[in-house]
N, C-alpha and C positions, 0 to 999 in steps of 0.2 A: 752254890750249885750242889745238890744233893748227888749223893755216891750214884745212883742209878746213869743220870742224868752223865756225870762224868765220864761214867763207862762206855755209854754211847758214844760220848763225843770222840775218845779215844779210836774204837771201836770204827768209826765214819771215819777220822783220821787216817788210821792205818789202811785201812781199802782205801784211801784213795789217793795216799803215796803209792801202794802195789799199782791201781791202774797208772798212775801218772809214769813211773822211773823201770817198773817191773814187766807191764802186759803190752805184746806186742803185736800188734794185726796180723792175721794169719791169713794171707792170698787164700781166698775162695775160689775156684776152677770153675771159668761159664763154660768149659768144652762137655758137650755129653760122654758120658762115661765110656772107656772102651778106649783098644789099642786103636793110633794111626798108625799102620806101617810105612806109610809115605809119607813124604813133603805134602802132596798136592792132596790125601786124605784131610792133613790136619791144617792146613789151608784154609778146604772148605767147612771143615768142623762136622766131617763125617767119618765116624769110627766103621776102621776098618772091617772088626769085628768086636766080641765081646767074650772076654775071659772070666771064669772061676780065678781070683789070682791071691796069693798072700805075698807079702813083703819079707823077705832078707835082709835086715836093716845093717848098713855098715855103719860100726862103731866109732863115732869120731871123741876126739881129747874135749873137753868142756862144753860138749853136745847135750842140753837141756830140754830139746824140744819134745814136744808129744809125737810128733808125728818126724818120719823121717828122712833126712836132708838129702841124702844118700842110702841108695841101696842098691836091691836086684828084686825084677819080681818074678815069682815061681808060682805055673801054671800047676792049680790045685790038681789036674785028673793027671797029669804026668809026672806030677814033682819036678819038673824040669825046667831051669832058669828061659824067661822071657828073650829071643834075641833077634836082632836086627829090627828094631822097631822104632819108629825116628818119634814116637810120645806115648804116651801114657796116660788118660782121666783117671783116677782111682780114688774112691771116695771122697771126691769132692775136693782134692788136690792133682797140679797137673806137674808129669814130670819126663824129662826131657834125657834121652837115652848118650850116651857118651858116642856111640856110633854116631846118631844123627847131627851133635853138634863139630864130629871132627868130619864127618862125610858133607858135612854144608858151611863149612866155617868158611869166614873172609880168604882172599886172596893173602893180605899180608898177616896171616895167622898160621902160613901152609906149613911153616915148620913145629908148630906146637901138637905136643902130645897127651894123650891122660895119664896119669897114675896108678888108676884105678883101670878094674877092667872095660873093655869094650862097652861090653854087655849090663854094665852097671847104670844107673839113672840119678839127676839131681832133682831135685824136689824148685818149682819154681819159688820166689819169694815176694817178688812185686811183679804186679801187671798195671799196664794202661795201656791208651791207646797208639803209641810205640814203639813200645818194646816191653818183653819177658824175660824178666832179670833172675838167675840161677847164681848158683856158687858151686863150682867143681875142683879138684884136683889135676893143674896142667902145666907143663913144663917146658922146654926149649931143650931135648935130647942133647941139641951140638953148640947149646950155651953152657948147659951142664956136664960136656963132656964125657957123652955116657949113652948110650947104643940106641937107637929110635924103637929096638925091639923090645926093650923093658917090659911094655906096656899090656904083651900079650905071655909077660911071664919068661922075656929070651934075656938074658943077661944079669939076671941073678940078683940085680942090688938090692939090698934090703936094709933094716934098721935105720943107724945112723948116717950109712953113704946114699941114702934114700932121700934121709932128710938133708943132708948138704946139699944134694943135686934140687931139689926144690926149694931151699932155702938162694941160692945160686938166679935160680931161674926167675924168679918173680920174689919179691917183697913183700907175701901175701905167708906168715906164720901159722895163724889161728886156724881154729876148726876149718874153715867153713871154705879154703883152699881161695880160689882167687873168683872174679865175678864172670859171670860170662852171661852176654845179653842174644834174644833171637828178636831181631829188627825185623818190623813185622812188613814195611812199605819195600825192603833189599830181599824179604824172606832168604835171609844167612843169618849164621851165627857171627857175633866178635866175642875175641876173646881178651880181657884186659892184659895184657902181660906185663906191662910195668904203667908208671907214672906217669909217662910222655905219650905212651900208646894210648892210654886214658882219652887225656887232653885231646889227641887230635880227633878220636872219634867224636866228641863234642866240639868240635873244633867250630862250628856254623851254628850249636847252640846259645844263647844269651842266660850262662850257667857261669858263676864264678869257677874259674878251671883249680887247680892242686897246684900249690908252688914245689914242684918238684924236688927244687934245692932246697930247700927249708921243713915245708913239712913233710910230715910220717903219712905215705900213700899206705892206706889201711882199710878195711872192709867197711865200718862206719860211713867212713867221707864217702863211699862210693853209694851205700844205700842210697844218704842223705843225698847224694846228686841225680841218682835215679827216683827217687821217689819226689821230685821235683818235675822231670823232666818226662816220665813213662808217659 
């Protein structure tokens, strides 16, 4: 095999270990561009209206994406953060306001809260025809022993009594906080909060479930079961 000849092959190699282990499908958004500020706007897939908008990216620990998971978005002619707005299209990704999913979450989620502000948004990551799978920052105030008012900045915790009280509350470490799905035939949110609460939301699906006792409930396993099941 001649040196040219080598170097291609290597070359063809290595791209196609990166697409195979490295590149990750990036949810394309079919909602037309523009806020819904209702449930029943984004429903019917009619924007409310249409902003000038740029992004406030928040910064997460081993966040590699291009585009971002979490942010805020700020209305260009005002400079003034985006609020009470229950979605978002925004070039071609769709994302889901932390209002919208604690003001429409399940019944047995009533106690969970964000971490993050009200007013912040997650970026979705799988769609079908099911459900709209996000990853947000949420916690259990009175699992974590620690004031439901955090949330809008009342009770002070910060640093590391920030990360206990969410390390406490869910088994979700990593970037990308825990999962939170918008069930499109219930139009609510669930929110995962642990391994068991997983399980039953699939409970009527034909999905191998999570052995709670044994394995590590982790952002992975929960992709790989949504993107099975969306």
């Amino acid at each position: 095999m001649t040196t040219q000849k080598l170097s291609l092959f290597f070359i063809l190699f290595y791209f196609g270990l990166t697409y195979a282990f490295g590149q990750q499908t990036m949810y394309k958004s079919s909602f037309p561009e523009g806020l819904y500020r209702t449930k029943e706007d984004f429903i019917k897939k009619t924007p409310t209206e249409f902003l000038q908008l740029t992004i406030d990216r928040i910064r997460l620990v081993n966040d590699s994406d291009s585009v971002a998971r979490r942010c805020f978005f700020i209305e260009k002619e005002t400079n003034k953060r985006v609020k009470k707005v229950f979605a978002i299209s925004h070039n071609g990704h769709l994302y889901f306001s932390n209002w919208a999913i604690i003001d429409n979450k399940a019944k047995s989620d009533k106690s969970v809260s964000p971490v993050e502000s009200m007013n912040s948004f997650v970026r979705v990551l799988i769609h079908g025809e099911n459900f709209l799978y996000a990853e947000g920052a949420f916690l259990n105030p009175w699992q974590s022993g620690i004031s439901a008012g955090f949330a809008s900045g009342v009770g002070g915790i910060i640093g590391s009594e920030l990360g206990n009280a969410i390390d406490k509350s869910y088994p979700i470490t990593t970037f990308g906080g825990t999962g939170v799905v918008w069930d499109i035939k219930k139009e609510e949110f669930n929110i995962f909060r642990n391994c068991s609460d997983f399980n039953e939301f699939f409970e009527t699906d034909s999905v191998e479930k999570i052995d709670c006792g044994k394995q590590i409930f982790e952002l992975k396993q929960i992709r790989e079961i949504m993107d099975k099941i969306k």
